[in-house]
C-alpha positions, 0 to 999 in steps of 0.5 A, spaced: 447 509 568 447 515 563 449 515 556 456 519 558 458 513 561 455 508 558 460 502 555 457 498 550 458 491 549 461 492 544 466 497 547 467 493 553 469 487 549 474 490 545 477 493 551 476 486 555 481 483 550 486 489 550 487 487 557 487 480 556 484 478 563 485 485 567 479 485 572 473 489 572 470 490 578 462 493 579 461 495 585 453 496 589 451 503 590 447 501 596 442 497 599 434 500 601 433 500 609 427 495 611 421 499 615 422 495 623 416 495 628 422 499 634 427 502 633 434 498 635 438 501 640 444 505 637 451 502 634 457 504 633 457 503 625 461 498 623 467 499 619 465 497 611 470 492 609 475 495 603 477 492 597 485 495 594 483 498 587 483 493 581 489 493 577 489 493 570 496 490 568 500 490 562 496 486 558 502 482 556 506 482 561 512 476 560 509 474 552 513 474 546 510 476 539 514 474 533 515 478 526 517 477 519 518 484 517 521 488 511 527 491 512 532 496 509 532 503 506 527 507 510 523 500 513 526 500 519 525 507 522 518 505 523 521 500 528 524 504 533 516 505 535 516 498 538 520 499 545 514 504 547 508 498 545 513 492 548 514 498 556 506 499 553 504 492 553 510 488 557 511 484 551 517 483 547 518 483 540 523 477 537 525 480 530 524 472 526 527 474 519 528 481 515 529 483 509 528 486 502 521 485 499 523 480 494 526 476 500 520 478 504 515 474 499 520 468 498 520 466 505 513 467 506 511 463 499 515 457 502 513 458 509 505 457 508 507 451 503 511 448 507 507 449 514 513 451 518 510 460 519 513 460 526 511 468 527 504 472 529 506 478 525 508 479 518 510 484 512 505 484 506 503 488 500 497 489 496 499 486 490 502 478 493 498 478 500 491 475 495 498 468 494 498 468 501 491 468 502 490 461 497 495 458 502 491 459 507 496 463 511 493 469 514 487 470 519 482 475 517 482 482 520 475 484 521 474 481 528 481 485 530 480 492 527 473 495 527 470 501 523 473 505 529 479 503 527 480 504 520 476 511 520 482 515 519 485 511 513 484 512 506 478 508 504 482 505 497 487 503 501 483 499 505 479 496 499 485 494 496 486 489 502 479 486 502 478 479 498 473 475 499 469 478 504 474 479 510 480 484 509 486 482 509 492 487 510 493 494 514 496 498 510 502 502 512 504 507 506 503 506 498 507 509 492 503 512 485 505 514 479 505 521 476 507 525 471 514 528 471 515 533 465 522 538 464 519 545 465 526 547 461 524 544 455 518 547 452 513 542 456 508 548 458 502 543 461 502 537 462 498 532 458 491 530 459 490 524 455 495 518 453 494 521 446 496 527 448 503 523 451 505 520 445 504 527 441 508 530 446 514 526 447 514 526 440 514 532 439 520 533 445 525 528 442 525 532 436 526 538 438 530 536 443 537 533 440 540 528 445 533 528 449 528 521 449 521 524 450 519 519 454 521 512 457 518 506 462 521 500 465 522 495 460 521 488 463 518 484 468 512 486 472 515 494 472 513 493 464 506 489 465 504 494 471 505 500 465 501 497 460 496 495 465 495 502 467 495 504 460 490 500 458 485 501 464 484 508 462 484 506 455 477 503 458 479 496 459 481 490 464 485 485 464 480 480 466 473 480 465 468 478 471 469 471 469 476 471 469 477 469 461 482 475 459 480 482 456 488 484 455 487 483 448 481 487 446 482 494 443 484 498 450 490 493 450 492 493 442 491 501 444 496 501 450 502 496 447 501 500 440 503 506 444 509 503 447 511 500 440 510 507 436 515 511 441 520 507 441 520 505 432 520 513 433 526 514 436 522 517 442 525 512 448 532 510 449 533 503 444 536 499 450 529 500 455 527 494 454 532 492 459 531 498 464 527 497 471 526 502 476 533 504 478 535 505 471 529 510 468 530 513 475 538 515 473 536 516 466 532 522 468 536 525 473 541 525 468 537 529 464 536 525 458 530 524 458 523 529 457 518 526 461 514 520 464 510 516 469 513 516 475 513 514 483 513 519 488 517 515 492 523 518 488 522 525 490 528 527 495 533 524 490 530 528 484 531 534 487 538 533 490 543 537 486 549 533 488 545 527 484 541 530 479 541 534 473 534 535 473 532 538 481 528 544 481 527 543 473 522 539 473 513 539 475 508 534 477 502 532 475 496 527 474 497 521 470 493 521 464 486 519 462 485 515 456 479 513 451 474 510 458 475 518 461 479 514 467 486 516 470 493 511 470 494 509 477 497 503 478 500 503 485 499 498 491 501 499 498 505 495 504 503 493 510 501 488 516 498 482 517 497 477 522 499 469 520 493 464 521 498 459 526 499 465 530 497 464 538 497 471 540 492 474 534 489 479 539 498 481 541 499 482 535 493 486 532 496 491 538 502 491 535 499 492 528 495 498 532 502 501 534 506 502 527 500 503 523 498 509 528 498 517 527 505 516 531 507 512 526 505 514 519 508 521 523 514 518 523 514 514 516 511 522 513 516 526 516 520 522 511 517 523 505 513 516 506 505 517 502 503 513 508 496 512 510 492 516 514 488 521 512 489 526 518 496 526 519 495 527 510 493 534 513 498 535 517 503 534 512 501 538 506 499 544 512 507 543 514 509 543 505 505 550 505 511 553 508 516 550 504 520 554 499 519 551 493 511 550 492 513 544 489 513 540 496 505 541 498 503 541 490 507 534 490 503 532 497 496 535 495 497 530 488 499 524 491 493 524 496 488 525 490 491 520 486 490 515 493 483 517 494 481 517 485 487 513 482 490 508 486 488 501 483 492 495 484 492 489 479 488 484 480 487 480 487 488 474 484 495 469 486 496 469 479 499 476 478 506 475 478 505 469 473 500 473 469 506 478 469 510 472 466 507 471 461 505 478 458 512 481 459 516 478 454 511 479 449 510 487 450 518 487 448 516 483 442 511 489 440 516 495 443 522 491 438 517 489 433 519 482 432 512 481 433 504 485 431 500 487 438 494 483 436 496 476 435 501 477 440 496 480 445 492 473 442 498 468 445 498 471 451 491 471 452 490 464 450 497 463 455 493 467 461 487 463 460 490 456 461 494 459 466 487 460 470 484 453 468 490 450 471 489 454 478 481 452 477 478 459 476 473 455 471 471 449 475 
């Protein structure tokens, strides 16, 4: 058989589970004639016997693969893919919960402690899916997607779905942050380091009555993602490869004195400490305030004239270094991951292929979505080059650096989000000045570090 048409085994067995049993059928080229003593008289040829072509068919013909899914906002645009997979495949797709991502997070919490997963598919995301791991409620990916498979993501993104060994989630579309600064307002260049951030805002709320210089989400995980990203590029972790605490070394007393200093000076609004995401974001677009860190995902609705004061006013750019010569990019990404109860793991590896496709990131992109691939990454910033604002390709072009540099998801540990519990109300201790960055960084190290003993990281 030559190389053009040799199958590996490999190949051949990928296939052979796509097709879930289809026939494959080898047929004998010919038979060499044995030499006679005589020659026999002529006979007619008989008719060689005939076999009806093997029909490979629907792979899962009359199955139902149940999902978990997010849902809302653009979330569900993505599903209006599944008709062709369910024609594709013969299968359908029985929707079993949907709703918002805390929502999402909550049933899967409950459903692998409970043992009660009654569906193959499932919504993830890089920052929880390592809780669903600990359960035991996921099944590794590695024998289902192949290097073939994931040659066309972006390699961080990929990454930041492996643990232990296996990988875990595939991933969809992610967000970051950048820096969105007022062009109106003197900001010429974008700051290059956190220290050049602080100086600026300063230097904007002075001279800019009315105008906070900068501002960040003030609670829960939205303070405690700013800090983390803040102090690893300050050069420090939140943990080090024993899992004992670092936050409050001199990267972390740096970062949360950044937060502390801006606020005692007037250059964030006094009620942040109360702000999440939606009201930074109306802060900005109500023109109040001068520059800070921001998600791309936020892009349409700053540029729409009818709700922002600030559309066409405004650039982008990378988030700044600080002391350990590293960028601010935390970021994670949704994505898709199939339960360890299912009993059609190959079905729903197929659906998964489907929605995470060039097709699919297609769909999710001409939304605005950062998805995940990096071919249709191309095809999207080619398209922004005929855009009217060169702002849309800029944006693009910064967002895929920031995947393929910057992205850094918080530990992959269980215990991010009681980490975050513990460290939230403390920063807002240090931004109000009810308490010192060291000793309070100090208390909650010594929190952290019991909360990691309880969950057995030091046995």
């Amino acid at each position: 058989m030559s190389e053009e048409t040799k199958i590996s085994r490999r190949n051949f067995l990928k296939f052979a589970g796509i097709a879930s049993g289809a026939a494959t059928v080898l047929a004998a080229c010919g038979q060499a004639a044995e030499p006679t003593a005589a020659p026999e008289p002529t006979k007619a040829p008989e008719a060689a016997a005939t076999e009806a072509p093997a029909v490979v068919g629907k792979p899962f013909d009359g199955k139902t693969l149940r999902m978990h899914a997010i849902s809302g906002a653009n979330y569900d645009e993505l599903y209006k893919l599944i008709p062709a997979w369910e024609e594709e495949t013969g299968a359908k797709v029985e929707m079993v919960f949907k709703g918002n991502g805390f929502e999402t997070d909550k049933r899967l919490v409950q459903d692998f402690a409970a043992g009660t997963v009654d569906y193959d598919v499932c919504w993830d995301h890089s920052s929880f899916f390592s809780q669903y791991v600990k359960a035991d409620g996921l099944e590794p990916l590695d024998n289902y997607f192949g290097d073939e498979d994931l040659g066309d993501f972006i390699p961080r993104l990929v990454d930041a779905a492996r643990r232990d060994g296996s990988l875990w989630v595939i991933p969809r579309h992610f967000d970051i942050s950048c820096n969105h600064d007022r062009t109106a307002l003197g900001i010429e260049k974008a700051p290059e380091t956190w220290d050049e951030f602080k100086q600026q805002a300063l230097d904007v709320t002075e001279a800019n009555p009315g105008v906070f210089g900068t501002q960040f989400a003030g609670k829960e995980e939205a303070l405690t993602g700013r800090f983390y990203e803040v102090q690893t590029a300050e050069g420090g972790e939140l943990f080090d490869e024993n899992w004992e605490p670092t936050f409050n070394g001199s990267a972390g007393v740096k970062a949360a004195s950044m937060f502390a200093e801006l606020y005692d000076a007037g250059a964030m609004p006094p009620d942040m400490t109360n702000f999440l995401w939606e009201d930074v974001a109306q802060q900005w677009v109500s023109g109040l305030i001068g520059m800070y860190t921001e998600w791309f995902a936020r892009y349409s609705y700053f540029q729409d004239p009818e709700s922002s004061q600030v559309a066409g006013k405004f650039d982008l750019a990378r988030q700044p270094k600080g002391d350990g010569g590293i960028h601010s990019g935390w970021a994670g990404h949704h994505g898709f991951s199939i339960t360890k109860a299912s009993k059609e793991k190959d079905m729903a590896a197929s659906l998964i292929k489907h929605l995470t496709s060039v097709e699919g990131n297609r769909a999710e992109g001409a939304l605005g979505i950062l998805v995940s691939r990096q071919s249709v990454w191309d095809e999207l910033i080619a398209d922004a080059g005929s855009s009217e604002n060169p702002l849309d390709q800029k944006r693009l072009e910064l967002a895929l650096l920031q995947a393929q540099e910057d992205f850094k998801t918080p530990p992959l540990i269980a215990e991010w989000l009681p980490l975050s519990n513990i460290l939230y109300p403390i920063l807002q201790q240090f931004i109000l000045g009810d308490v010192e960055d060291e000793a309070g960084l100090d208390t909650a190290a010594e929190q952290a570090r019991l909360m990691m003993a309880d969950a057995g990281y030091y046995s």
